[in-house]
C-alpha positions in Angstrom: 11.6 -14.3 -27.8 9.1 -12.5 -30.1 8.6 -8.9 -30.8 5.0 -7.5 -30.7 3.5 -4.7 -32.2 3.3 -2.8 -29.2 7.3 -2.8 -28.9 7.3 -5.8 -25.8 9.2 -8.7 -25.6 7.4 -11.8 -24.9 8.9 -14.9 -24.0 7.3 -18.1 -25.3 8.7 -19.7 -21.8 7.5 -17.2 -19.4 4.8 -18.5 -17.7 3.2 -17.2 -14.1 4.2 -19.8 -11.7 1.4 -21.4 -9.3 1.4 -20.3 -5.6 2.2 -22.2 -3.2 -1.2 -22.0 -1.3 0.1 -24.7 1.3 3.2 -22.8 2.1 1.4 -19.6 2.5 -1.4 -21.5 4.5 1.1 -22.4 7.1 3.1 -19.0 7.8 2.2 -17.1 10.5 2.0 -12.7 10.0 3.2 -10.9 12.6 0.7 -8.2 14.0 3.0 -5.5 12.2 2.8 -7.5 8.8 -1.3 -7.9 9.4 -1.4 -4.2 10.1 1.0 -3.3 6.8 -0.7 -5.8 4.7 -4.0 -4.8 5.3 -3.2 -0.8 5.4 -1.9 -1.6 1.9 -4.9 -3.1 1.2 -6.6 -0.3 2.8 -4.7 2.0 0.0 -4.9 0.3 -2.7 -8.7 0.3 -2.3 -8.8 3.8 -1.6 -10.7 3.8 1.7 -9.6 6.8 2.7 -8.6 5.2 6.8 -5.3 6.1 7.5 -3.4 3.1 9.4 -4.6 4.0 13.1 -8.8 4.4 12.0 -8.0 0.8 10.4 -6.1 -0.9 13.3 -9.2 0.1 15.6 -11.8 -1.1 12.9 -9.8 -4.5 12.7 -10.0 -4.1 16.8 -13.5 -3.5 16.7 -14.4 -6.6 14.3 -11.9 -8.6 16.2 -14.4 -8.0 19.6 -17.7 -8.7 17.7 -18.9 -5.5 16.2 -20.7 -6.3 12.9 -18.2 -5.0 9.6 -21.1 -4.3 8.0 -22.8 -2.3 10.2 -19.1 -0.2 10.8 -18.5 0.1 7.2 -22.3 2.0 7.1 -20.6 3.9 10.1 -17.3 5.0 8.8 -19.4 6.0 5.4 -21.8 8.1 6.8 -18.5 9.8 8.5 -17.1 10.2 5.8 -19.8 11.9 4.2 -20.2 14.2 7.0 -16.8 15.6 6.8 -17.0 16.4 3.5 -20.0 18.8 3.8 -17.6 20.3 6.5 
């Protein structure tokens, strides 16, 4: 282990460790684990959609409406309510 400047521990053996892309590939998300993953997402990114709004955008994509075109939507709401 080695000290740095910064006051950190490093380890000379800590390394990230490779996903396993086949393993994740092959599981299968439950709706509700879609729905969390992607409101997290959804947070992280700061869209400002609180889980319902993004369940019926995913619903929406999901029957063919373009994402583009209901991003350009949801924006141009967005920017409505603020001058509310």
């Amino acid at each position: 282990m080695e000290k740095s400047n910064d006051g950190i521990i490093y380890s000379e053996a800590s390394t990230l460790s490779e996903p396993n892309i086949q393993e994740f590939d092959n599981r299968k998300l439950s709706r509700t684990e879609l729905s969390r993953l992607l409101y997290e997402v959804s947070l992280l990114l700061d869209t400002g959609l609180n889980q319902k709004t993004l369940e019926i955008c995913v619903e929406l994509i999901s029957n063919g409406v373009n994402p583009e075109s209901l991003a350009n939507a949801i924006l141009l709401l967005q920017a409505r309510k603020q001058k509310i």
